[in-house]
C-alpha positions in Angstrom: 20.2 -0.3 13.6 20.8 -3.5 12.1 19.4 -5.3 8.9 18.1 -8.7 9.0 17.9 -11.2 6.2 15.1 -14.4 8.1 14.9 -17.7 7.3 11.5 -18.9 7.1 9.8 -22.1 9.0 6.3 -22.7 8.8 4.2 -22.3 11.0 0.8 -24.3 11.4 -2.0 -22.4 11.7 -3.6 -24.5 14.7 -0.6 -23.7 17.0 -1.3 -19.3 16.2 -1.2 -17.3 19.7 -4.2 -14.9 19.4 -2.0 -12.0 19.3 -1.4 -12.9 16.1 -0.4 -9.6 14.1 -2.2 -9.3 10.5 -1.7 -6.2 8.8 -3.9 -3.1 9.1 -3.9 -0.6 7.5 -4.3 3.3 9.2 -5.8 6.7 8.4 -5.5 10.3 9.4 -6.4 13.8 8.8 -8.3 14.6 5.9 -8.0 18.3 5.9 -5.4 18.3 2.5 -6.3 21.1 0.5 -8.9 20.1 -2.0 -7.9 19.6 -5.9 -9.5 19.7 -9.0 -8.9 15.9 -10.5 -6.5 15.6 -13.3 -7.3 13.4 -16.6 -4.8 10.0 -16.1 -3.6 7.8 -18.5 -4.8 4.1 -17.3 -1.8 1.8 -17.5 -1.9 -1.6 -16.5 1.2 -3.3 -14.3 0.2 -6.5 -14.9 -2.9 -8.2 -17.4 -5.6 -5.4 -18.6 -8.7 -5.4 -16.5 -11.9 -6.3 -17.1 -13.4 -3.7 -15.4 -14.3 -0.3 -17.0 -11.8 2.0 -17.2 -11.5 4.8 -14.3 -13.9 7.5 -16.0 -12.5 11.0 -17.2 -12.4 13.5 -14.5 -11.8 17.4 -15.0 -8.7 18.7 -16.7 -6.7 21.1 -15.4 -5.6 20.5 -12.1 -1.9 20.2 -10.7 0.7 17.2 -9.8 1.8 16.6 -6.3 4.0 18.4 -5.2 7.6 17.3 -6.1 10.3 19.2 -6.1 10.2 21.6 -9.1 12.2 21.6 -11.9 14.9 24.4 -13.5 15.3 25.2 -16.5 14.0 22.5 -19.7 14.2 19.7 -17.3 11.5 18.0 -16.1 12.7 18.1 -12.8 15.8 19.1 -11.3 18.5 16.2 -10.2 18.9 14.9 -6.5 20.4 17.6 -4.5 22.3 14.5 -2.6 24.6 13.5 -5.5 24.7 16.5 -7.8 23.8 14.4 -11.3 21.9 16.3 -13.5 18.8 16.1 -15.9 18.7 17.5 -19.2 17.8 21.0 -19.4 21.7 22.1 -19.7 25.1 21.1 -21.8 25.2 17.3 -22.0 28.2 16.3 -20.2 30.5 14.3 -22.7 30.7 10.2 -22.3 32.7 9.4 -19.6 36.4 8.2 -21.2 36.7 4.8 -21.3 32.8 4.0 -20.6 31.6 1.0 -21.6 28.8 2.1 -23.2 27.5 -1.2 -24.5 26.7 -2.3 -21.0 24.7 1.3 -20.2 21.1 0.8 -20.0 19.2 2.3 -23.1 15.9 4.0 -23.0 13.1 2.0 -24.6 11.9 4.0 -28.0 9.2 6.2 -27.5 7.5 9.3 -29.6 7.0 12.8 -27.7 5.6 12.3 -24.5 4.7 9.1 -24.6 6.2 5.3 -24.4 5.6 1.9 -26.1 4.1 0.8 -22.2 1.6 3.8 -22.4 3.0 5.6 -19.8 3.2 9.8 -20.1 6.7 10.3 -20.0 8.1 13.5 -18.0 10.5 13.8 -21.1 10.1 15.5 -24.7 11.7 13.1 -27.0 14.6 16.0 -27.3 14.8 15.9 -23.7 15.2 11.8 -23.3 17.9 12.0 -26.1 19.7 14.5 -23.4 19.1 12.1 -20.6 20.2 9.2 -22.6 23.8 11.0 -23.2 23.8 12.0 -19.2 23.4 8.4 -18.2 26.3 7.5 -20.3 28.5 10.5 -18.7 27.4 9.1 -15.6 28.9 5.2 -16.5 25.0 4.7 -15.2 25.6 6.0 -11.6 23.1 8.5 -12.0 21.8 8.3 -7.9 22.6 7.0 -5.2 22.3 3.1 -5.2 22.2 3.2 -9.3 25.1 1.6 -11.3 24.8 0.8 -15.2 23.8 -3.1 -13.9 22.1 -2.3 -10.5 19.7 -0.3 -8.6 20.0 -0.8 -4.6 16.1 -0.2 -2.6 15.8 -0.2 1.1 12.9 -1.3 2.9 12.1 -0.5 6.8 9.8 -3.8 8.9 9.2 -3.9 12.5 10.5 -7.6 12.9 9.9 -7.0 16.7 6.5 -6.9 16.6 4.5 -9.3 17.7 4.6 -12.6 15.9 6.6 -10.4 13.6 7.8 -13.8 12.0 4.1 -14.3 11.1 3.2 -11.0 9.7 6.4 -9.2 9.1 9.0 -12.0 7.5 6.8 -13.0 5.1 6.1 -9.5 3.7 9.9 -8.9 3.6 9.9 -12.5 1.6 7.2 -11.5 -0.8 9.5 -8.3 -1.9 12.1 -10.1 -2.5 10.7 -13.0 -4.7 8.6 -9.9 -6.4 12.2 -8.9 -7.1 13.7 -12.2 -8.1 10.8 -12.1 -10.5 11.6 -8.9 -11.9 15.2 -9.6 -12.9 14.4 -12.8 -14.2 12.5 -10.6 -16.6 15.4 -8.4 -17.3 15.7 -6.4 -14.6 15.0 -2.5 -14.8 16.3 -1.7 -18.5 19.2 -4.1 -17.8 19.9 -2.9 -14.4 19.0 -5.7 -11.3 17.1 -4.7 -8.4 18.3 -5.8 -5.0 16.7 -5.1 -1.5 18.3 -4.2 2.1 15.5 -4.7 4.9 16.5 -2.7 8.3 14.8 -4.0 11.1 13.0 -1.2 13.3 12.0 -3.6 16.4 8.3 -3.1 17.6 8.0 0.1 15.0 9.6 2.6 17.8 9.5 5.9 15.7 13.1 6.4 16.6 14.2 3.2 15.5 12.0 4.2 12.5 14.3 7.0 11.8 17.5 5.4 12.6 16.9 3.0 9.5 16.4 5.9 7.1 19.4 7.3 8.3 21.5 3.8 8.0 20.0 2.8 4.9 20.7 6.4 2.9 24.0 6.6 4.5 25.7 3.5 4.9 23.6 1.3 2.4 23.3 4.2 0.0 19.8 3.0 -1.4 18.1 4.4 -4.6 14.7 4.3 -2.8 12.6 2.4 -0.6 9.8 -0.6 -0.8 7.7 0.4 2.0 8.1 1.0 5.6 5.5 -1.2 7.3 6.5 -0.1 10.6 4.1 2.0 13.4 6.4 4.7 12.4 5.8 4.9 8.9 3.7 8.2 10.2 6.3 10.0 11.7 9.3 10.0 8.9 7.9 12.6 6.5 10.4 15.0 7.5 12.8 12.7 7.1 11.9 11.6 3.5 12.5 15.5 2.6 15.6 15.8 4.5 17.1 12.6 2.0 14.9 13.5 -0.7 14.0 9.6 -0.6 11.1 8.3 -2.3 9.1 5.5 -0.8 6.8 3.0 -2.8 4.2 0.4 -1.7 3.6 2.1 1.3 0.9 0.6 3.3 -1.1 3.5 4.0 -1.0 3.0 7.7 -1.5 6.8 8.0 -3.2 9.4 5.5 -0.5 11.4 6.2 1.5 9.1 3.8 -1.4 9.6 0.9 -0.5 13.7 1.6 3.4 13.1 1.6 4.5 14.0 -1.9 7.7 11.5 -1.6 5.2 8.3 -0.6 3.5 6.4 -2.9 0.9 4.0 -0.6 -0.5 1.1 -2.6 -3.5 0.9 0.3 -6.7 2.7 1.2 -6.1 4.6 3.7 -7.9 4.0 7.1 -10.1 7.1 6.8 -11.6 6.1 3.4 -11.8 2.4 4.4 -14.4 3.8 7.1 -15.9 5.6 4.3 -16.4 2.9 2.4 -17.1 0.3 4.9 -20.1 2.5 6.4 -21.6 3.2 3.2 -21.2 -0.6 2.9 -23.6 -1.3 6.6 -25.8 1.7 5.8 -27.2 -0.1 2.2 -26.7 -4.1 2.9 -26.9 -4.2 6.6 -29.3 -1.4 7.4 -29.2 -2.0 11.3 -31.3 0.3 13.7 -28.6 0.2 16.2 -24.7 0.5 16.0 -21.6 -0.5 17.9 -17.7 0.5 17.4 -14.7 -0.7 18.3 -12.2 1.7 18.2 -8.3 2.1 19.1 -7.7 5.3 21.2 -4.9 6.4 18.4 -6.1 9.8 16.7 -5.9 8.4 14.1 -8.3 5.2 14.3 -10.6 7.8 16.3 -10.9 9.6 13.0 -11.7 6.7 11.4 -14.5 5.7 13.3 -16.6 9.1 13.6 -16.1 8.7 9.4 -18.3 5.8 10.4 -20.6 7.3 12.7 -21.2 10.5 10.5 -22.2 8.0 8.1 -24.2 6.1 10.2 -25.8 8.2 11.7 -26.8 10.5 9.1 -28.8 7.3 8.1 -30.9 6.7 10.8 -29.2 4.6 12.8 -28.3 5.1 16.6 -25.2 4.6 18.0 -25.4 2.7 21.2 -22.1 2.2 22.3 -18.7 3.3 21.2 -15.7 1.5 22.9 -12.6 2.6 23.0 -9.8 0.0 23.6 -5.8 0.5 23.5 -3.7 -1.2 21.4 -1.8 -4.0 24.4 -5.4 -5.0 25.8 -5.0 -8.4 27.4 -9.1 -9.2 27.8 -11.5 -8.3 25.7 -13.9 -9.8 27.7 -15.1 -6.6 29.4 -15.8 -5.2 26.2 -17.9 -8.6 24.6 -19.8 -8.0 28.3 -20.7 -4.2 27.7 -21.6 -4.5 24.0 -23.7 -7.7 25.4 -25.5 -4.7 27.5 -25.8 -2.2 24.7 -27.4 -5.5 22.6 -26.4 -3.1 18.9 -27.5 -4.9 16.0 -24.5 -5.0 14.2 -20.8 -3.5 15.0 -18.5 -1.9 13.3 -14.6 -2.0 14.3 -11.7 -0.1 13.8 -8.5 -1.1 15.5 -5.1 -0.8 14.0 -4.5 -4.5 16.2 -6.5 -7.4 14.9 -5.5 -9.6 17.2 -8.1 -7.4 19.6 -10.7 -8.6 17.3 -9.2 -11.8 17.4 -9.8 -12.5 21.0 -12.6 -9.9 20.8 -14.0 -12.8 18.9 -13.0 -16.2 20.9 -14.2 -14.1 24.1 -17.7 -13.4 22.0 -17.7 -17.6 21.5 -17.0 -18.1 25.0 -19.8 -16.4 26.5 -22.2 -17.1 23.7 -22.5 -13.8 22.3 -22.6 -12.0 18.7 -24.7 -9.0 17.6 -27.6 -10.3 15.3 -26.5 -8.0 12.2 -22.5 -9.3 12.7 -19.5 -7.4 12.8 -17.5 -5.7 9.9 -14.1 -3.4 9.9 -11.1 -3.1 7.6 -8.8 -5.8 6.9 -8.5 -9.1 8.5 -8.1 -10.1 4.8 -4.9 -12.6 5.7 -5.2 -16.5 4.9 -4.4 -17.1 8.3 -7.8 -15.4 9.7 -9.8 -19.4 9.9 -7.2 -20.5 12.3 -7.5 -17.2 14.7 -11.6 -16.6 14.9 -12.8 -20.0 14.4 -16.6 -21.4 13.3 -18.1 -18.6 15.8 -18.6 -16.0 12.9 -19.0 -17.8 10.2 -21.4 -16.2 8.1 -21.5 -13.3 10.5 -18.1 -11.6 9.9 -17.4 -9.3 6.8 -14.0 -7.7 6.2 -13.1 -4.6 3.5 -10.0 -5.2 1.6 -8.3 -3.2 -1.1 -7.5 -5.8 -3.6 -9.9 -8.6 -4.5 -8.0 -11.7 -3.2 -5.9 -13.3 -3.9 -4.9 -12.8 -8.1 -2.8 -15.7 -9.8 -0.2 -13.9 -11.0 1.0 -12.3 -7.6 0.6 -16.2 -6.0 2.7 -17.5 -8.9 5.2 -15.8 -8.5 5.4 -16.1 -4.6 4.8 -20.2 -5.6 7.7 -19.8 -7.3 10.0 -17.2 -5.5 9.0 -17.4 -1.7 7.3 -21.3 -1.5 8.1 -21.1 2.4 5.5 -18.2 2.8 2.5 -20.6 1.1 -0.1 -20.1 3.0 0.1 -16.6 4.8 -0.4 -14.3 2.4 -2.4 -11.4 3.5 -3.3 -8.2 1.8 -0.3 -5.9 2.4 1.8 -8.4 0.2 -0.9 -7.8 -2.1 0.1 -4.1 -1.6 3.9 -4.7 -1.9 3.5 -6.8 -4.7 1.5 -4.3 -6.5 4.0 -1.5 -5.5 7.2 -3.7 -7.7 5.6 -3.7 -10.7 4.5 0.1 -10.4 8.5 1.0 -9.5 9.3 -1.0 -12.9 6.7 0.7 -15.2 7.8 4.1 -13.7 11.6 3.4 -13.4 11.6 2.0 -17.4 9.2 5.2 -18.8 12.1 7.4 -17.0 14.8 5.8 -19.0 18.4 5.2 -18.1 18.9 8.6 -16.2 16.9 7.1 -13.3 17.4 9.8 -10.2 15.0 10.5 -7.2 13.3 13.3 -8.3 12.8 11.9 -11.8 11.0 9.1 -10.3 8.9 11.4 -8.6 7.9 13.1 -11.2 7.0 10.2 -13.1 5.0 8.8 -10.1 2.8 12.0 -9.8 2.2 12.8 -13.2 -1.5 11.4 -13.6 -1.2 8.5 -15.4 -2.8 5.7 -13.6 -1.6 2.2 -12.2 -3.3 -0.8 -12.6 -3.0 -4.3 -10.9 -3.6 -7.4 -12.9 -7.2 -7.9 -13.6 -7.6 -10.4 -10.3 -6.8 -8.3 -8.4 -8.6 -5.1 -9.7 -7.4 -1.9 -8.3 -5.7 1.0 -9.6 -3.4 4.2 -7.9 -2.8 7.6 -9.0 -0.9 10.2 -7.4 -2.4 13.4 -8.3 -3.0 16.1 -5.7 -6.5 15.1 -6.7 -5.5 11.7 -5.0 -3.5 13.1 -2.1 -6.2 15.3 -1.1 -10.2 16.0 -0.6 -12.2 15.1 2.3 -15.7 13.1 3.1 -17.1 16.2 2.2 -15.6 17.3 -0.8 -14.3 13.8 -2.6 -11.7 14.9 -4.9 -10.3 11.6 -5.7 -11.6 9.1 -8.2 -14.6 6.8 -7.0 -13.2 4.1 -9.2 -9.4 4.4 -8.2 -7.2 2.6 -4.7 -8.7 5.7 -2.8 -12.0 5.2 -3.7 -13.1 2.0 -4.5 -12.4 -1.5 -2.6 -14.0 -5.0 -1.9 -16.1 -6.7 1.3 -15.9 -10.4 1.5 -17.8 -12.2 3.8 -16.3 -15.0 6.0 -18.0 -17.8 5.6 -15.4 -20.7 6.4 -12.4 -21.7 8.8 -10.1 -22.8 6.1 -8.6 -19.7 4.5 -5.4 -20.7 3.0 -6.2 -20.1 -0.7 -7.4 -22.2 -3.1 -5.2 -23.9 -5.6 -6.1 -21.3 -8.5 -5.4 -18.3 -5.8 -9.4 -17.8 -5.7 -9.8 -16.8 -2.0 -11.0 -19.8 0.3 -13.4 -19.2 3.4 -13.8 -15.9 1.8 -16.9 -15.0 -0.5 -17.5 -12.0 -2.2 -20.4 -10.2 -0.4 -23.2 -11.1 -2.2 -25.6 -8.1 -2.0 -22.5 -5.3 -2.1 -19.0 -7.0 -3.2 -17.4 -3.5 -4.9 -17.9 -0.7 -1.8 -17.1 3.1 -2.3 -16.2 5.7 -0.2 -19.1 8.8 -1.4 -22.1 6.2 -1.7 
């Protein structure tokens, strides 16, 4: 398995094939034990919101479950390397150690720091750390020197258009990265990224890049794995003990993995949401899905249809297309048959909607109600469905689009990618500043499993105010079901945004306000339990 560093050419929109690959995000099963929710502490990764703050939710229940801790240490150190966390004898300084050029905690009062951030240390406790680091020279983990903290990432360059979808996303961590040690870094300590390339996302290849990247690379962690295989790697995460952040929630089975930390709805509350969206704005008497035969995207869409049609409306015809359908054309003719009001889709492959839609324009057809589904939210979306549903189309994204601060920085950092930003960079983006806040509240004796523990402590992440969203990684979170909602209604798995398409230019406006994109009007925030 190789890694890949890309050079970036533009691309015009008018010469996109209409297999063009956005990003989707997935879902899964929902049967995670249900958890009381745990009390966070809101902390902001970028400006304060203007939004209310997530509302207090019952005490009492547990973290996710990380690896526990012996003894007085918060959690125990990596089983990999062997370096420890206070709790026993501080191991003297290191001869010779240069301790001037050792990362030092920031000053903080008994479980808490300057940022706001609960920290998983007793101010005893970070003293103890603080003296381990300086044993350690700073090499406290795996891909952690005093001046340097190594992160993987895993991208399915082979996919299609992957140079479309998948370059720039790999571009955007990076410049979020630049950005980061231009501030400083991670309390002195500079970030770098290796990317492995897993092809078209072949679950093996998936797992062949974990492999190369703890054992040859020797990362710290990793920035995501936007790959089909993200799914199938849990086992894998354990074996290495390897965290991953800004996942992109392809599967819920990466929201109930205690060593991922998704930045995304998952696909199963998306379909939540965006049915409770249809049932109270669009209010149709008859229904339509779209669905990709995956499990997972089935699960997804009878969310929909319990919620559907639990409100009255009849389902008329459900159509279930693979993922490497060359025509949609039979489909546009049988929905044309079952003449639904509005439809709803759910397929992990936008570009079936995309030709789904030129297919529609060809043969002059598109339900009354429109269409709606999860997240063709990508600045490229004009150039691929046209002036045929304008007006008609509505997509549910996660983060209101597209946030000034996040397009600064890639104006800045990744200039070649102007232009194609979609909402998993949004997601990426988000999931760099939330490995900073955690990394700095840890202090200098930064291991795996004390990064975990931060992570899932309660305390809650929050985007910059333009972009409005918030993650916590509470059982409460992690688990629930339609049913029995244990997570937070104003939280990342609760809470998102519909826009409405209402143009063919897309690219985003000069202040990063979204362009050809409008905030629904009669629902803009959408929830998953109303």
């Amino acid at each position: 398995m190789r890694t890949r560093k890309h050079k970036w050419a533009v691309i015009p929109p008018t010469v996109l094939s209409l297999t063009l690959l956005f990003s989707a995000c997935g879902g899964g099963s929902d049967d995670a034990t249900p958890e009381a929710q745990q009390q966070p502490a809101a902390v902001d990764v970028g400006a304060a919101s203007t939004e209310d703050a997530i509302a207090p939710v019952a005490a009492g229940a547990g973290d996710s479950a990380v690896p526990a801790a012996k003894g007085a240490a918060p959690v125990a150190a990596p089983h990999a390397t062997g370096k420890r966390a206070a709790g026993g004898p501080a191991a003297p300084v290191a001869a010779g150690a240069d301790k001037a050029k050792l990362p030092q905690s920031e000053t903080a009062t008994a479980k808490t720091t300057s940022g706001g951030l609960t920290t998983i240390d007793s101010a005893a406790q970070r003293a103890e750390n603080d003296k381990i680091a300086a044993a350690e020279n700073g090499a406290t983990d795996k891909g952690v020197t005093s001046d340097s903290i190594k992160m993987g990432s895993i991208s399915m360059h082979g996919v299609a258009l992957g140079h479309i979808f998948i370059d720039p996303l790999v571009t955007s961590i990076r410049a979020s990265l630049t950005a980061l040690n231009d501030r400083g870094g991670v309390l002195g300590r500079r970030v770098s990224l290796v990317d492995c390339d897993d092809g078209p996302g072949e679950v093996t290849r998936t797992k062949s890049c974990i492999k190369k990247l703890v054992n040859q690379d020797k990362v710290f962690a990793l920035f995501g794995i936007t790959s089909w295989g993200s799914a199938s790697v849990h086992s894998d995460l354990a074996q290495y003990r390897l965290p991953a952040i800004g996942t992109w929630a392809y599967s819920q089975t990466e929201w109930q993995d205690p060593y991922m930390f998704p930045t995304h709805m998952s696909m199963i509350h998306e379909a939540m949401a965006n049915a409770h969206w249809v049932k109270n704005v669009v209010k149709p008497a008859t229904y339509g899905m779209i669905c990709l035969t995956s499990p997972e995207m089935q699960l997804s869409c009878n969310e929909v249809q319990k919620i559907l049609d639990a409100s009255g409306s009849k389902l008329v015809k459900r159509m279930d297309v693979g993922i490497a359908e060359t025509s949609m054309s039979p489909q546009v003719l049988a929905m044309r048959a079952a003449n639904p009001e509005h439809i709803v889709h759910y397929v992990i492959n936008p570009a079936t909607m995309g030709k789904f839609m030129v297919e529609s324009a060809q043969q002059g057809y598109y339900p009354p109600k429109g269409i709606s589904g999860n997240h063709l939210a990508a600045e490229v979306l004009g150039s691929l469905f046209g002036k045929h549903p304008v007006g008609r189309y509505w997509t549910n994204t996660t983060y209101k689009l597209w946030g000034p601060e996040m397009m600064a920085v890639m104006n800045k950092y990744a200039r070649g990618i102007k232009g194609l930003s979609h909402h998993i960079i949004q997601a990426s983006y988000v999931g760099v500043l939330i490995f900073e806040r955690a990394a700095k509240a840890i202090g200098p004796n930064l291991t795996r499993d004390r990064l975990m523990a931060q992570l899932a402590n309660g305390d809650v992440y929050s985007s910059d105010a333009s972009m409005d969203q918030r993650f916590s990684y509470s059982k409460a979170e992690r688990g629930g079901s339609s049913e029995h909602q244990t997570w937070n209604p104003n939280a990342g798995q609760g809470r998102e945004f519909m826009y409405k398409y209402n143009g063919t230019n897309t690219t985003a406006n000069p202040d990063a306000s979204p362009n050809g994109f409008e905030p629904d009007p009669d629902q803009f925030v959408i929830y998953t339990n109303r």
